[in-house]
N, C-alpha and C positions, 0 to 999 in steps of 0.2 A: 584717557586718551582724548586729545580733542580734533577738530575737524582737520587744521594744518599737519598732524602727526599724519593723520588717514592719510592724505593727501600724500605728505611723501614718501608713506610707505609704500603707497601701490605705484608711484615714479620706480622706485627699485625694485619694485616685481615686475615693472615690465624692464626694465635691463636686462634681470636678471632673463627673464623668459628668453630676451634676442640672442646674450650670448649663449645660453642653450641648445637655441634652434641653428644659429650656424656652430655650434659643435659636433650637431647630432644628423650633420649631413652625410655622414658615413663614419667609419674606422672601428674600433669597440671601446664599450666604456666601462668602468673600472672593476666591474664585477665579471670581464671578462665573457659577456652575451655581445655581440656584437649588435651596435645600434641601427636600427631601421632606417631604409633612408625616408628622409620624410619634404624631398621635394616635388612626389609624386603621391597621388593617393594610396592609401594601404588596404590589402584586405583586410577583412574583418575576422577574428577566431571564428572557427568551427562554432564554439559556442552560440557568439556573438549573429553567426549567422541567422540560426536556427532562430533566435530571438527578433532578428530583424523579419524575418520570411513571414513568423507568426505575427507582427504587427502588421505587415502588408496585408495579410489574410484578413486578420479580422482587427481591426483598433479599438473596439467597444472594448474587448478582453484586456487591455493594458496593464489594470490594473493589477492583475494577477500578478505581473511581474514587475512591479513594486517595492523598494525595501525602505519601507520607513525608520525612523529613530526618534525618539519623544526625550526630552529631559524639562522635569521642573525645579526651575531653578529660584527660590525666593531667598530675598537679599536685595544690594542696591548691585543694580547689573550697569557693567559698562556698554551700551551698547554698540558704540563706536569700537572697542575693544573689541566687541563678538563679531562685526562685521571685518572690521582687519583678518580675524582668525580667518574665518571663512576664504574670504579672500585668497590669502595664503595658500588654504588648502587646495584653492584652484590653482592656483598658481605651481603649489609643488606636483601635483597629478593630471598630467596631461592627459589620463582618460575623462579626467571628468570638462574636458575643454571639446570631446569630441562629437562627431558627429558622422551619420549614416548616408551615405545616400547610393543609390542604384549604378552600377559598373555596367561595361558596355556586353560584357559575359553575363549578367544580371546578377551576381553577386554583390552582397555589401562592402561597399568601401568605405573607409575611415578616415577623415581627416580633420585638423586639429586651429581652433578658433584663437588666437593670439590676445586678440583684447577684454576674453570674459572673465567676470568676475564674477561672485557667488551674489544669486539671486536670492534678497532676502526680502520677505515682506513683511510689514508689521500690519499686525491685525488687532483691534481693542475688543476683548472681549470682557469689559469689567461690566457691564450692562446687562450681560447673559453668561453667567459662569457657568450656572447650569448645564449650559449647552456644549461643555469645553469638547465634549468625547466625541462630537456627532460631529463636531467644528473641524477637529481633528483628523478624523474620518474622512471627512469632506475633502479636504483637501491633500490628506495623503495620496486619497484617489486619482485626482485630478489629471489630465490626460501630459503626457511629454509627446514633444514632436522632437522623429531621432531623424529627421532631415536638417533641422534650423537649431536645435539644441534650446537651452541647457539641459544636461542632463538629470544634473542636480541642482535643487533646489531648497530651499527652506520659506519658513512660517514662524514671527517669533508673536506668539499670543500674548497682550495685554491682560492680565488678570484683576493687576491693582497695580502700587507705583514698585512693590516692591516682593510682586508675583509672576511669575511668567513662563509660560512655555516654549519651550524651542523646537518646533518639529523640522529633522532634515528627510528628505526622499531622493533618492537615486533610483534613477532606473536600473535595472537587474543586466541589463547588456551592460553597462559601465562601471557594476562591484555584484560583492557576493555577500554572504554572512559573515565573513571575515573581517570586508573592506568596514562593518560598521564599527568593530572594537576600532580598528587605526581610525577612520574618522572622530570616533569620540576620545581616543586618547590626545589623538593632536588638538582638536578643540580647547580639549581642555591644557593641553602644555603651552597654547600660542595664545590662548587665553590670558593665562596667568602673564604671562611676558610681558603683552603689550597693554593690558591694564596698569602693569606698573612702571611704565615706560622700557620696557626691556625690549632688548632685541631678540631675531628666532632664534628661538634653542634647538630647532631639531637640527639633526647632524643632514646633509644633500642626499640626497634619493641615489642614486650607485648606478641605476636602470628605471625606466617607463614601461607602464603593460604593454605598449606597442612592442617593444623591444622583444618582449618576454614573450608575446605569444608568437611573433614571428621567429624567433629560435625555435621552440617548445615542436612548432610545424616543421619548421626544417629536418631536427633531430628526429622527431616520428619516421623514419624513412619506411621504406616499403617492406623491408624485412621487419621492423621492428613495429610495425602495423600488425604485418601477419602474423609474427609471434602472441603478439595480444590479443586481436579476433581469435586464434585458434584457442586461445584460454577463453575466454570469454563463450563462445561457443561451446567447450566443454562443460566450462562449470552450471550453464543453465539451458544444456538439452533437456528436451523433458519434461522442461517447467511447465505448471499451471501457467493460462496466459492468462486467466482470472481469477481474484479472489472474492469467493461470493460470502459475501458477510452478510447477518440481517438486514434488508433494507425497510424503509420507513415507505419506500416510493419507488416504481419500477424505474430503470436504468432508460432514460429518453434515447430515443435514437443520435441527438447528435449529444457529449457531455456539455453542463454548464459550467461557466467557472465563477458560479454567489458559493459564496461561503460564510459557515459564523465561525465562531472561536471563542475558547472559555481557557482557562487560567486553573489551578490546582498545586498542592505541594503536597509532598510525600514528608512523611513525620520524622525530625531530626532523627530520631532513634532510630529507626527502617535504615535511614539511610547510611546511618553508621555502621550496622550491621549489614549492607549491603556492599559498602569497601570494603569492610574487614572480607568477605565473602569474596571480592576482588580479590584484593591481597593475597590472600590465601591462594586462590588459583593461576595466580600470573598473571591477570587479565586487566581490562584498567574497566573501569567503572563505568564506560560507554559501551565496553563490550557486556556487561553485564546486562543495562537497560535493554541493549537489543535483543538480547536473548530473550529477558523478560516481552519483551515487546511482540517476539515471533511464538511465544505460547500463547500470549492472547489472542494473535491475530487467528491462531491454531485454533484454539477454543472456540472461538465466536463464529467462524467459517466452517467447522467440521473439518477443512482439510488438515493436512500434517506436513504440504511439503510449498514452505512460505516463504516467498519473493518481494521484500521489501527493497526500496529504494534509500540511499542514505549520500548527502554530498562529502564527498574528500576536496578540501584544502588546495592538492593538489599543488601545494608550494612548497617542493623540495629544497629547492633553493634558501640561502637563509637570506639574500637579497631580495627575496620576493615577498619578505614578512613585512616590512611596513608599506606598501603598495596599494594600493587602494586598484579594482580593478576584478574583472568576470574570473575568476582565476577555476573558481570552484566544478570541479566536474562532479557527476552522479553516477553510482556504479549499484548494480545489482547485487544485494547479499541474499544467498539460497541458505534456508534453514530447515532441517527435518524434525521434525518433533514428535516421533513416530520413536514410542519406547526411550525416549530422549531422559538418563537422568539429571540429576545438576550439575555434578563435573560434566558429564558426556557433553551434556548442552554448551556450559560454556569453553568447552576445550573447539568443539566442532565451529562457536561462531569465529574463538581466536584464529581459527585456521583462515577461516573463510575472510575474515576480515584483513589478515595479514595477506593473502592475497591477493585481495583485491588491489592493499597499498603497492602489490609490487606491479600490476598490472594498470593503473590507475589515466595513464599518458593519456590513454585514447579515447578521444571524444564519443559521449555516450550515443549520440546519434548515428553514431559509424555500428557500433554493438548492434544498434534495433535493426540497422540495413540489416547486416550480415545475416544474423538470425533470422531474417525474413519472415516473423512473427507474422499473425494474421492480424490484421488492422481492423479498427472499427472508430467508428467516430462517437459513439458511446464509453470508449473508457480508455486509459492510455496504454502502450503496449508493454509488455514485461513485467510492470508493477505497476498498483493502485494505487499503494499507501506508500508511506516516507518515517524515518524518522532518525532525527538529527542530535547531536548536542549543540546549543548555544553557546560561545564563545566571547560574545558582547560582553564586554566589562560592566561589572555588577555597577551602581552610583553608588555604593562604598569603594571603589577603586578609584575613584574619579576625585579630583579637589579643584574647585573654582577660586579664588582670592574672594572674599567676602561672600558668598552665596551658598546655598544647604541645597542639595542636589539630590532628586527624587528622579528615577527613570519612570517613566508614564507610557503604560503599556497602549497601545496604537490599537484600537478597534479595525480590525478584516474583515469586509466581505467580500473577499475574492480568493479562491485557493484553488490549487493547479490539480488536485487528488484527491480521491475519495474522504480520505486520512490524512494529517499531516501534524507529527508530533514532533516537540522539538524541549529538549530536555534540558536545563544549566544544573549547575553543581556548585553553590557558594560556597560547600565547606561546611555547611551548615545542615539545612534541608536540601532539599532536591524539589526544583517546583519544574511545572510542566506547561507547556503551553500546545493545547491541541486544535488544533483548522478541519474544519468537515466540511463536506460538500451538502450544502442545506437542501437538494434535490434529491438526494440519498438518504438526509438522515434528519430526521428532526431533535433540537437541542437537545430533549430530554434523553434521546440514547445518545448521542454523542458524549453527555455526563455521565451517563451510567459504560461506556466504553474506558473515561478515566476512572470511576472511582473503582472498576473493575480491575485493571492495571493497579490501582493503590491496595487494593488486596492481593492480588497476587506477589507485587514487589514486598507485602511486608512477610507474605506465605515463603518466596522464594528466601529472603533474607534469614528467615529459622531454620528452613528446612537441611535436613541432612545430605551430606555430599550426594548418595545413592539414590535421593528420592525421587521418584519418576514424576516429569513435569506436569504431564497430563491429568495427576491426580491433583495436584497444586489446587485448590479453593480460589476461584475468581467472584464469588458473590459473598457478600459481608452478609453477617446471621440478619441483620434488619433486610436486608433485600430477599432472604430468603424464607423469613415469614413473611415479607408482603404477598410471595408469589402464594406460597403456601395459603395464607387468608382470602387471596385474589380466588384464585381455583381447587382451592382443597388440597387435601392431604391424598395425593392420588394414587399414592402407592397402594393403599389400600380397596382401590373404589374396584377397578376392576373385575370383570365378571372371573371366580377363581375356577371353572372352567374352560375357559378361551383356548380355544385354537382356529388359527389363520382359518382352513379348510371348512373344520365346523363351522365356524359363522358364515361361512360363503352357504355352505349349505343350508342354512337357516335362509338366507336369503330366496333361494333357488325355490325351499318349499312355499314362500310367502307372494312371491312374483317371477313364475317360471316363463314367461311370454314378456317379460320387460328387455329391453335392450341393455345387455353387460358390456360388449364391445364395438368400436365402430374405426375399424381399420381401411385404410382408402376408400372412403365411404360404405364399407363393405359391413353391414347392422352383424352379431350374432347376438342371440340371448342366452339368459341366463337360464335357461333349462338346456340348450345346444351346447353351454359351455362347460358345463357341469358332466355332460354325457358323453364327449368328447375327452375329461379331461379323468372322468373313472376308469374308461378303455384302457384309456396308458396306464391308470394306475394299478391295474390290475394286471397289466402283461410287466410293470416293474416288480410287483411282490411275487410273479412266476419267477422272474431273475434273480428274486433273494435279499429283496429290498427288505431290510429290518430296519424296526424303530432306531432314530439316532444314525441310520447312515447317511454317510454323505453321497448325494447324487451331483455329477456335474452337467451343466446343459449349457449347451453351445449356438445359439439361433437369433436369426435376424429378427428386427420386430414385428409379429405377424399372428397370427390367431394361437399357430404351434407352440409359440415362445410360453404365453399366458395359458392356455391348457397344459403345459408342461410342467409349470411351477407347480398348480394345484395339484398335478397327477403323481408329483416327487412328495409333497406333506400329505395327501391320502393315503398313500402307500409307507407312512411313516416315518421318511426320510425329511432332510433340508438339504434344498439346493443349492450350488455352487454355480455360480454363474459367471459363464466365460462370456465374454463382450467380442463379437469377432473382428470389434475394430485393432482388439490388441495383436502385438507382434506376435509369431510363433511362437520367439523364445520364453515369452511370457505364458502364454496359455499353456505351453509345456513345462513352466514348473511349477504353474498352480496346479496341474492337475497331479503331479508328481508329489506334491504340497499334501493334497487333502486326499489322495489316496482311496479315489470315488469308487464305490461300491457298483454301479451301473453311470453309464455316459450317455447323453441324450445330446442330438445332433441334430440342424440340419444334412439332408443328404447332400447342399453343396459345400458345407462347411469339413465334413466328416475328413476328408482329406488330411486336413490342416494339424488335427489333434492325434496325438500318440497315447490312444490307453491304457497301451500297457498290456495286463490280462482282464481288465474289462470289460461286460462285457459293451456293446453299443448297437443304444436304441435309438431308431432314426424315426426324426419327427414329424415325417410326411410319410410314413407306411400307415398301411391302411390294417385297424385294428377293431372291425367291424367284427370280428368274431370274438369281441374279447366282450364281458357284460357291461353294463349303462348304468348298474347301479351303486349307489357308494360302497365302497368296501368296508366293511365292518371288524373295524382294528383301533384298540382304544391308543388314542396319541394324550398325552397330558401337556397345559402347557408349561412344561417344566424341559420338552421335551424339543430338540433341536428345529430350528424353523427355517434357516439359512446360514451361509457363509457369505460375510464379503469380505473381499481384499481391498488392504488399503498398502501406500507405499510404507514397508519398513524403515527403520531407521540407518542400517546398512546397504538399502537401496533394495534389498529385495523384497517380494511381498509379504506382505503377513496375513495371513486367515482369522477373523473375529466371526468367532461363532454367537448367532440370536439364538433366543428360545421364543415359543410362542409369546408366553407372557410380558416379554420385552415390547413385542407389537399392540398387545393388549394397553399394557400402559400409555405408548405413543396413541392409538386411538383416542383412548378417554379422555389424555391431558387437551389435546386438539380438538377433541369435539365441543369441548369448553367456549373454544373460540370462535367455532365458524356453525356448532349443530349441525353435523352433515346428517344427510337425509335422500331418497331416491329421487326429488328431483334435481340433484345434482351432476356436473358434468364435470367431469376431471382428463386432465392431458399427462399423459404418460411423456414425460419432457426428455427426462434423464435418461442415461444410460442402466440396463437393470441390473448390471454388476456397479452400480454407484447405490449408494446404502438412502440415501433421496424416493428413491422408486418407490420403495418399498410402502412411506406412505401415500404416492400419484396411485400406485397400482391396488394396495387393499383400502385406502381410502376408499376406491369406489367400489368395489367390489362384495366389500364387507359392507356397508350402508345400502345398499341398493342402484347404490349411483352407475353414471353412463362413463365408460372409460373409455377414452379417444388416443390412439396410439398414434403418436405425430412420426412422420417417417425422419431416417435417420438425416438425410440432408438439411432437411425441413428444419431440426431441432440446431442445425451450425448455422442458419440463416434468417436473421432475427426478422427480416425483411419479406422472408418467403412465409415463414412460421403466422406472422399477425394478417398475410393475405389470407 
C-alpha cells in the first residue's frame, strides 16, 4: 500500500463515520437494540464507572487496568498496510474513539472523537534488542488520559528491517479479554486486505458498545435487579471475606497494585486426560480447571469453603461477538471442598457456574453494595484471587500475507489480586499464565503455587471418579524430599510420650513464677495456671470425665477459657470448642454432633447452649475445694486432644478429631523454624474453635513462652490490634 492509497482510505472512513453519526441519532439499528442518542453526552456503564472513579482516586494505579497484546511478526511487513488496519479499527469501534469526562451529578460521561485515528508509534530497537521485554513493559505501562483520549494505542518495535513487534494497549474501561481476540482477528483480516490492494472484508457492526450498554441498563429494571441481588446474596451468605493463604509478607494496611508474573504449561497428556475427565462428566474443561484451581486454593489456605472470582463474557447476544468494548462482568464462584469427591466437585462447580451464567446482568459492584461486606483497604471485598480462561487467538489462528507471526507475552507488573490465573487450551497443552501480588508473595512461592496446581491437575486427571479431593497430592516427590532433607523426617522425631497437658506441666515444674498469660494487661503465671486449671479438672473426672471424652466449652477469651482447655486434657478428655460468636443454631448442632460427656460454660453464655443430659460446669464457680494438684491419670498421645469443626461439604459442620501426637508433630516440624523458647511472646489471634489457635495457644504454653490473649474486637480491627 502506498502513501495515496492511505490517504484515500481514511477520506472514506471518515464518510463513512458522518453518515453514521447522523444515522445513529435515534430509531434502532439492525440487531434490533435501539441506538443511543449520541447528540448529548452518554453515561458511562456501571462498569465503566467504577474504572473511571478508581482513576480519579488514584492514577499512579492505571496500570493495573491495562490490557496489553504483543505480536512478533518477521517477514517484509507493510507498514502503511498495518497502519490503515489500525485505522479501520478505530473507525469501526466507536468505543475505542471515546472519552470520559465528569457529569454535572459527578458521574462519568462518555462522548465520542470523530477525527481519531489509531496512534501508532515506531520505535527502533535494533541497537538494544536485548532490552525488547523491559521496552515492552515500559510502555505497556505507560499512563492514558480518559478525559482527552486515545484510548488505544500502539508501538510497532524495530528489531531489524525484517523483525518487528507490534504492541497494542487499551485501557480496560474501553475492552475486556475478549475485545483482544476481535482486535487481533481483525488485524489480521484488514491486514491481509489492504496489503494486497483489497478492500474491507469485514461484514458493518450491526450495533456500538454505547448502544449496548445503554440497552443492557435499561433492561436491568428494578425487578430484575432484585431478583439477582436476592441470588447473589444467597449463594455467598456466609462466605469467608478472606482467603489466608501463606504469605511471604504481612498484608499492609492499604493493598498495592506491583505485581510479577510467570508462564507454565501443563503436559499434553494431563491435559488430554483431563477433557476426557470433562467429557465424561458433562462439564467443559474450564469447569474442570476451576475446580482443580478451588482445591488448591483449599489446600494452601486450610480453609474448605473458597470464593474465587472469575469474568463472564457477558455477551448473550450474538451481535455483541465482534465488538470490541468493557462488556465483561465478574461474578463470584463459591466452592466447598469439604469431603468434596471428583464427580461431587465437578457436578457442584457445573451447578454453580451454570448459575452464575443465569444471573450474570448485574454489575459486580452492585453485588459487593448489597452484601454490605466489611471493607478494608488491605485486600478486595468477596474474593482475593481470580481465575480465567484465555480466549485470545493462539498466532497459529492468525495469518499475515508474507510475515511468521509469534505472540510475545507482555511482562506485568501490576495486578488487581492477590492471585490471578488465567488459563488457554490450544488443543494441545494447556499453559497457564499466573499474576501475584509481589507484596504478598515472593516469585519463588508464587512458582511453587503453579507447579503445585501442575501436580494436582495431573493427580486430578488419574484419579477415580469417588476419590476425595483433599487427599489429591499437591507437592511433586522432588519437593517433597527437599522439605523432608530441609527439616527431617519428622514423623518420627517426636517425643513418643507427648501430651498437650504433660508438657505444660513440664513447664510449670521448671518455671512456676514465670508469666503464662497476659489478658487485659491482667499477668497469671504458670504455677496460678496450672492450679487453677487441676481444680476443674478434678471436679470434671468427679462428673465422669473418661479418657477419649468429649468435653464441649463454651467461653469468651479470658483466663477461664485457657484453664478450661487444660482442665478438659488432665481429666482425659478433648475439647470441643464452641466460639460464642456462632449462631444458636450452630452451637446447638455441634453439641448434638459430638455428644459431650460434660459442658463447660461461661455463666453468661450458659443460656445460649442446650445440653441435653449433660451435665454443665460453669467456668466462673469457685472450685477452691477442689485439689491444685495434677491428677494422676495416664493419657497416651495416641489418645484424643480436641475437636474442631470445620464447614462440611453439605453445609453442615463436621467434627475432625486431633490426638496428642498430631500436636507433637506440629511442634517439632515449627520449632525447626523459628526455635521457640521462654523468651517468647505469642498472641492468641484466632478464634479457639479455628484449628490456627491451637499452635498461638500451646506454642506458648508448651515452650515456656508469654501467651497474650488479644480481645475479641481487637483481633476484627487490624488498626486497633497493631495499637
Amino acid at each position: 500500500m502506498n502513501t495515496a492509497q492511505l490517504d484515500k482510505l481514511r477520506q472514506e472512513i471518515i464518510q463513512q463515520r458522518l453518515r453514521k453519526q447522523m444515522a445513529a441519532q435515534g430509531g434502532v439499528g439492525e440487531s434490533g437494540i435501539p441506538s443511543a442518542d449520541r447528540s448529548k453526552p452518554l453515561a458511562a456503564a456501571p462498569a465503566q464507572q467504577r474504572l473511571w472513579f478508581l482513576d480519579q482516586l488514584d492514577k499512579e494505579q492505571g496500570a493495573a487496568y491495562h490490557i496489553p497484546a504483543a505480536l512478533r511478526l518477521k517477514g517484509r511487513l507493510d507498514v502503511l498496510a498495518l497502519q490503515a488496519a489500525l485505522d479501520r479499527i478505530v473507525d469501526r469501534h466507536e468505543v475505542l474513539r471515546t472519552v470520559f469526562t465528569r457529569g454535572e451529578d459527578g458521574r462519568a460521561m462518555q462522548s465520542f472523537q470523530q477525527d481519531a485515528r489509531f496512534a501508532l508509534e515506531a520505535r527502533d530497537l535494533a541497537a538494544s534488542a536485548d532490552g525488547l521485554a523491559q521496552a515492552i513493559a515500559q510502555a505497556a505501562s505507560e499512563k492514558f488520559d480518559l478525559e482527552r483520549g486515545p484510548l488505544v494505542r500502539g508501538v510497532l518495535f524495530r528489531i531489524a528491517a525484517d523483525d518487528h513487534v507490534l504492541l497494542v494497549t487499551m485501557h480496560h474501561i474501553v475492552a475486556d479479554g475478549w475485545s483482544v481476540g476481535v482486535l487481533l482477528r481483525e488485524v489480521a483480516a484488514l491486514y491481509g486486505a489492504f496489503s494486497q490492494g483489497q478492500v474491507d472484508p469485514l461484514p458493518p457492526l450491526q450495533v456500538q458498545y454505547a448502544d449496548v450498554a445503554a440497552w443492557q441498563a435499561e433492561r436491568l429494571d428494578e425487578a430484575a435487579q432484585a431478583r439477582q441481588l436476592a441470588f447473589w446474596s444467597g449463594a455467598l451468605a456466609g462466605a469467608p471475606s478472606l482467603l489466608e493463604l501463606p504469605l511471604d509478607r504481612q498484608r499492609a494496611a492499604q493493598r498495592s497494585s506491583a505485581g510479577g508474573h510467570l508462564r507454565f504449561a501443563v503436559d499434553g497428556a494431563v491435559a488430554g486426560r483431563l477433557r476426557e475427565l470433562s467429557r465424561r462428566h458433562g462439564v467443559t474443561i474450564f469447569m474442570t480447571l476451576f475446580g482443580a484451581w478451588s482445591v488448591l486454593m483449599a489446600r494452601m489456605s486450610g480453609q474448605d469453603d473458597i470464593v474465587s472470582g472469575t469474568p463472564l463474557a457477558n455477551r448473550q447476544r450474538g451481535e455483541t461477538s465482534p465488538l470490541l468494548g468493557f462488556f465483561a462482568n465478574t461474578v463470584a464462584l463459591r466452592v466447598n471442598t469439604s469431603e468434596a469427591t471428583v464427580g461431587s466437585l465437578l457436578a457442584q462447580v457445573k451447578a454453580s457456574m451454570l448459575e452464575a451464567f443465569e444471573h450474570q446482568d448485574l454489575p459486580f459492584e452492585q453485588v459487593v453494595e448489597a452484601l454490605k461486606v466489611e471493607r478494608s483497604l488491605a485486600y478486595n471485598p468477596v474474593f482475593q484471587v481470580m481465575f480465567s480462561m484465555n480466549n485470545a487467538p493462539a498466532s497459529s489462528e492468525l495469518s499475515l500475507p508474507g510475515l511468521v507471526i509469534e505472540q510475545f507475552d507482555v511482562p506485568r507488573a501490576t495486578t488487581q489480586f492477590d492471585l490471578n490465573l488465567a488459563m488457554r487450551d490450544d488443543g494441545g497443552e494447556l499453559s497457564g499464565s499466573l499474576d501475584f501480588a509481589t507484596a504478598l508473595f515472593d516469585a519463588a512461592t508464587a512458582r511453587r503455587f503453579a507447579e503445585r496446581f501442575q501436580v494436582l491437575l495431573a493427580a486430578l486427571s488419574s484419579a477415580a471418579d469417588d476419590a476425595i479431593v483433599a487427599t489429591l497430592p499437591v507437592m511433586s516427590v522432588q519437593e517433597e524430599e527437599e522439605i523432608l532433607a530441609r527439616y527431617g523426617a519428622l514423623g518420627g522425631e517426636y517425643d513418643a510420650a507427648f501430651t498437650i497437658h504433660g508438657r505444660f506441666e513440664e513447664q510449670v515444674a521448671a518455671q512456676p513464677d514465670a508469666i503464662a498469660l497476659t489478658i487485659d494487661g491482667q499477668p497469671m503465671t504458670y504455677g496460678e495456671l496450672n492450679a487453677n486449671a487441676n481444680r476443674m479438672a478434678h471436679r470434671l473426672l468427679e462428673l465422669g470425665v473418661q479418657p477419649d471424652d468429649r468435653v464441649a466449652i463454651c467461653a469468651e477469651r479470658g483466663f477461664g477459657m485457657i484453664a478450661g482447655l487444660l482442665a478438659i486434657m488432665k481429666a482425659g478428655g478433648g475439647y470441643v470448642p464452641l466460639d460464642p460468636v456462632y449462631p444458636d443454631d450452630r452451637l446447638a448442632f455441634m453439641l448434638g454432633d459430638c455428644a459431650p460427656r460434660v459442658v463447660l460454660a461461661d455463666s453468661a453464655l450458659a443460656s445460649r447452649l442446650d445440653v441435653g443430659a449433660a451435665p454443665l460446669m460453669l467456668l466462673d464457680d469457685d472450685f477452691g475445694v477442689q485439689p491444685a494438684h495434677n491428677p494422676a491419670l495416664e493419657v497416651s498421645p495416641s489418645s484424643l486432644a480436641y475437636v474442631i469443626y470445620t464447614s462440611g461439604s453439605t453445609g453442615l459442620p463436621k467434627g475432625v478429631m486431633i490426638e496428642h501426637r498430631n500436636v507433637a508433630r506440629l511442634m517439632t516440624a515449627t520449632d525447626h523454624w523459628f526455635g521457640f523458647g521462654p523468651s517468647d511472646v505469642w498472641t492468641l489471634f484466632h478464634s479457639f474453635a479455628f484449628d490456627f489457635s491451637v499452635w498461638e495457644i500451646w506454642g506458648a504454653l508448651l515452650t515456656g513462652g508469654r501467651l497474650v490473649v488479644v480481645p475479641y474486637l481487637a483481633s476484627r480491627a487490624p488498626q486497633e490490634f497493631y495499637s
